[in-house]
N, C-alpha and C positions, 0 to 999 in steps of 0.2 A: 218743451222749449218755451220758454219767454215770448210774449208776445206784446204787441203795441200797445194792445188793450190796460198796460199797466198801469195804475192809479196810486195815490197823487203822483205827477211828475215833478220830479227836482230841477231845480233850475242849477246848470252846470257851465264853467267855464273852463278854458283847455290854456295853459302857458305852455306857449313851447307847439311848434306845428310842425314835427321831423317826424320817424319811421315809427315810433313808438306809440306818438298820438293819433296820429291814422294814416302813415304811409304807407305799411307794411300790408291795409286792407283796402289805400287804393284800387285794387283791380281786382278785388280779391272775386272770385266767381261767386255767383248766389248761391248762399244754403254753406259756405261753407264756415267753419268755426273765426268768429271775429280778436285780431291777435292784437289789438290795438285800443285805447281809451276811447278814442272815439269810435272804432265801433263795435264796442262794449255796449255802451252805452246805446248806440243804433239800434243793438239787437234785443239789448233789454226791453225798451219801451217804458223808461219808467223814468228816463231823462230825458229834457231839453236842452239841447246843446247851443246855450244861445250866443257864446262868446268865445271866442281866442286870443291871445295875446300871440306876437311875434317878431320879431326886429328885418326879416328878411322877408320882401315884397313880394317875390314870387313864389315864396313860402305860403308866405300870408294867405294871397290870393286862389291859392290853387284849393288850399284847406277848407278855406270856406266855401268855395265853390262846390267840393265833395262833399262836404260833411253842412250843408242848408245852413250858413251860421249866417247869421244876421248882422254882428257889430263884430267884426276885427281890428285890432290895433295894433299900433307896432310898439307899446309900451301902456304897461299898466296907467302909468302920469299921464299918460296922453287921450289913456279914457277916462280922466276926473272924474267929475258927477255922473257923468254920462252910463256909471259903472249901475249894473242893477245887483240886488241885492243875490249871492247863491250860496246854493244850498250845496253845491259841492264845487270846490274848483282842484283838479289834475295838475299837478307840475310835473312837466316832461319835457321839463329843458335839459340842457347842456348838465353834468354834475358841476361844473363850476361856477354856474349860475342858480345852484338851489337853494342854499343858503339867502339870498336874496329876494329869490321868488315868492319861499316861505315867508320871510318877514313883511313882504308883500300883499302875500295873500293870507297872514295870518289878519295884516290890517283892515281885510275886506269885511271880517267876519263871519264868514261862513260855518256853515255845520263842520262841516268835514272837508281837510284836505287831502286828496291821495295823489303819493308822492314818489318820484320813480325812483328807483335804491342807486347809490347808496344817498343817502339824507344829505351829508356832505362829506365833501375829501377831509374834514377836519374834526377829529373825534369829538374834543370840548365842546365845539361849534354846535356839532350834532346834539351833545347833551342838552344844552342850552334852550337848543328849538325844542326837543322835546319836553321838556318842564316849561318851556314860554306856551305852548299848543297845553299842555294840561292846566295850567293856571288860568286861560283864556277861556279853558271848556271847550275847545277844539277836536275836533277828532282827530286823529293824524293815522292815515295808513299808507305804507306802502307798500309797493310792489315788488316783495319777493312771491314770484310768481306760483312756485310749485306751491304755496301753502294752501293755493285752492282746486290744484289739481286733484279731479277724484281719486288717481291710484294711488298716488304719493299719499294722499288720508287713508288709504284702507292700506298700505302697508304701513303707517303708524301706528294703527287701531292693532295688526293684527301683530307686530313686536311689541304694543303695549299687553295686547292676551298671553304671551304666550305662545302662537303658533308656531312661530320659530326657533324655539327655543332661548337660548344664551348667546349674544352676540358675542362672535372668537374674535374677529377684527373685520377690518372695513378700508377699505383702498379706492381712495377717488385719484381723478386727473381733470384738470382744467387748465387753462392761459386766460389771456386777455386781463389778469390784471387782478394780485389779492383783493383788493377793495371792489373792481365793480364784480368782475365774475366770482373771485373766490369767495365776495361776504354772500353771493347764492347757493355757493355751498356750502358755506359754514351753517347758514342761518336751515337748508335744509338738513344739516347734519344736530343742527340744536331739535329739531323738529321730531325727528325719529331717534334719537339718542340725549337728549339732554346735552348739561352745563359742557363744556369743554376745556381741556388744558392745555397748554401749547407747552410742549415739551422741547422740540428742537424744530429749527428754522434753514432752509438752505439761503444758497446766496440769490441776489435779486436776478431779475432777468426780465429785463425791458422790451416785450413783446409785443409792447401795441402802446400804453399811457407812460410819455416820459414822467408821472410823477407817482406811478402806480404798476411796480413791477408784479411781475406773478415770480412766488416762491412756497419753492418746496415746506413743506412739515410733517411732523409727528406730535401726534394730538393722543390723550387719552381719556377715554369717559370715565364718568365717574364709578361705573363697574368694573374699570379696569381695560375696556377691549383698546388696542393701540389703532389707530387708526394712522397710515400714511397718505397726505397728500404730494403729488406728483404734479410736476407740470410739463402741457407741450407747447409749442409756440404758434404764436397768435398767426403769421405769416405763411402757416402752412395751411391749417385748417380747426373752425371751432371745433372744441371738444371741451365734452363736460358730462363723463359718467361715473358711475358709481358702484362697489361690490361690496356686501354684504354676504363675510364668512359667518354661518350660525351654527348650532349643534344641530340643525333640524335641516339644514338644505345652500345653497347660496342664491342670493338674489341679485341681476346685476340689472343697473339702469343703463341703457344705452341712447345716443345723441339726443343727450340733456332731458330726455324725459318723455320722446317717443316713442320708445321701444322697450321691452321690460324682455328679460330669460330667465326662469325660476326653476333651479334644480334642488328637489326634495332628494333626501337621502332614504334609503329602505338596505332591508337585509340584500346582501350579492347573492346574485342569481348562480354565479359562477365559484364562488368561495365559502364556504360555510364558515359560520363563525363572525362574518366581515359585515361591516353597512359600508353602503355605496352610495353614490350620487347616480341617480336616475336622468334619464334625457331631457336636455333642455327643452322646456317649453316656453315658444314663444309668447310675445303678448305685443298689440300694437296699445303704445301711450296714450295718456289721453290730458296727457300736456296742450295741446289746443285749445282744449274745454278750460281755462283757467282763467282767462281775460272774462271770461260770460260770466263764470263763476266770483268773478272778484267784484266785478260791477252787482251781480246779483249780493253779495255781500253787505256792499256798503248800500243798497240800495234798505236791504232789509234791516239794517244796523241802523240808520234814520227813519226807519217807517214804523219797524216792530220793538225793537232796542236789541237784537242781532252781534253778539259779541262779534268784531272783528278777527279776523285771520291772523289778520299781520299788520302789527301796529309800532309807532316808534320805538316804543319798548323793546320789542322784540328785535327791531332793527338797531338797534343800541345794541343788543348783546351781541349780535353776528359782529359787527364793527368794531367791538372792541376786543374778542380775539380774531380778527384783520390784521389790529393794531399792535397788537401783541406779538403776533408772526412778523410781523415787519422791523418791531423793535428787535428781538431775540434774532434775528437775521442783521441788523448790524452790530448789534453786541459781538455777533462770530464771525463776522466778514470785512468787516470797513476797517 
């Protein structure tokens, strides 16, 4: 475990004071894994959280109040000079307000911004930030999260050996929205499978973002395995897993990444001749561990030079087959 004792501290700034930048660890009990940027960063010990931005007052004040922050404001403008120099600033605002945030705190200059997905609701847009953040020497990361969950890397590692054979195909379900929740699955299906193709699109289905429906696909890797995405609705309850048909077993993820069932195939006990799939074994996730892990990331990526996880690059690709599914979904529908 990371400890306070961390050296040098980066001096860090938080846009955006909702569930994601430390709401979610509000009351969170001691010891237990930190799901939020600030307290990621808490638990590190290797930042100072000296600043927040935020437009809503009781926001504002409750943030700081949790998280020891020294200067909060309710607008960047409104901390002129008064702004100190950092070494990292968080955007975890609204998505409709990232786009702005960025060019905001791309003006601050900081080392590095990490930035909560998707970049923005506007593809071009998003391009743009990311070549304005490489031209500036910026670092730009975001947070698709499982890239720094440890199981989600050792099931890449072990589809990149071999262990599993040949991927036959792969069946995910999500809602809440192709761009915010499905560019998490895409961007995890780029991750353990490579480029993707958007083969067929179903029609939209506005379960949660009127500007960001969640919709079905069929997607194909570049080896061929078909992959269908499914959706359910946002109104009933999240959901976001994953199955992984192989020559060697199936793997399935269960609620989004805390729970794993891996069935290896062997000769039938009962059939001569046959392979069979063996009894599921459970696995608790360790999707929790990925907020520490992502802090720990960027923390090493400016101290040591630390390749990033997950950087706009990469959040470019997921986004732009989003954008693909969405286009090929009115091509067949509207």
């Amino acid at each position: 475990m990371v400890t306070a004792a961390v050296t040098p501290r980066l001096n860090a700034l938080i846009i955006g004071c909702g569930n994601i930048a430390g709401g979610f660890d509000h009351d969170a009990p001691p010891g237990s894994w930190p799901l939020t940027h600030a307290g990621a960063m808490s638990r590190h010990g290797g930042f100072h959280l000296s600043a927040c931005v935020e437009p809503d007052t009781r926001k504002r004040a409750a943030f700081a109040e949790r998280w020891n922050v020294a200067q909060a404001w309710p607008s960047l403008a409104e901390a002129g000079s008064k702004a100190d120099r950092f070494d990292v600033i968080s955007v975890c605002s609204p998505t409709a307000a990232h786009a702005q945030d960025l060019e905001a705190a791309m003006a601050l200059a900081p080392r590095l911004v990490f930035c909560e997905k998707p970049l923005t609701p506007d593809l071009e847009r998003s391009r743009a930030l990311v070549r304005a953040f490489s031209e500036a020497g910026i670092a730009l990361a975001v947070n698709h999260t499982r890239r720094w969950a440890p199981d989600v890397l050792r099931l890449r590692d072990e589809l990149a050996a071999g262990h599993w054979g040949e991927v036959r195909s792969v069946s995910a379900t999500y809602n809440k929205g192709v761009l915010n929740n499905g560019g998490h699955l895409i961007d995890l299906l780029h991750l353990l499978l490579g480029p993707l193709d958007v083969v067929w699109a179903g029609p939209p289905r506005h379960d949660f973002w009127p500007d960001d429906p969640s919709i079905a696909a069929v997607l194909l890797t570049r080896g061929g395995a078909v992959i269908q995405l499914a959706t359910a609705h946002a109104a009933d309850y999240a959901l976001f897993e994953l199955q992984l048909v192989t020559s060697r077993g199936v793997v399935v993820m269960e609620s989004g990444g805390l729970g794993w069932r891996m069935r290896e195939a062997a000769d039938s006990a009962q059939f001569s001749g046959y392979r069979a799939l063996g009894e599921a074994q459970a696995r608790p996730g360790e999707y929790r561990q990925a907020m520490l892990a992502a802090a720990t990331n960027v923390y090493e990526h400016l101290t040591r030079g630390q390749p990033l996880a997950s950087t706009g690059a990469s959040a470019l690709q997921a986004q732009e087959v989003c954008e693909k599914i969405r286009q090929k979904s009115q091509e067949l529908f509207s």
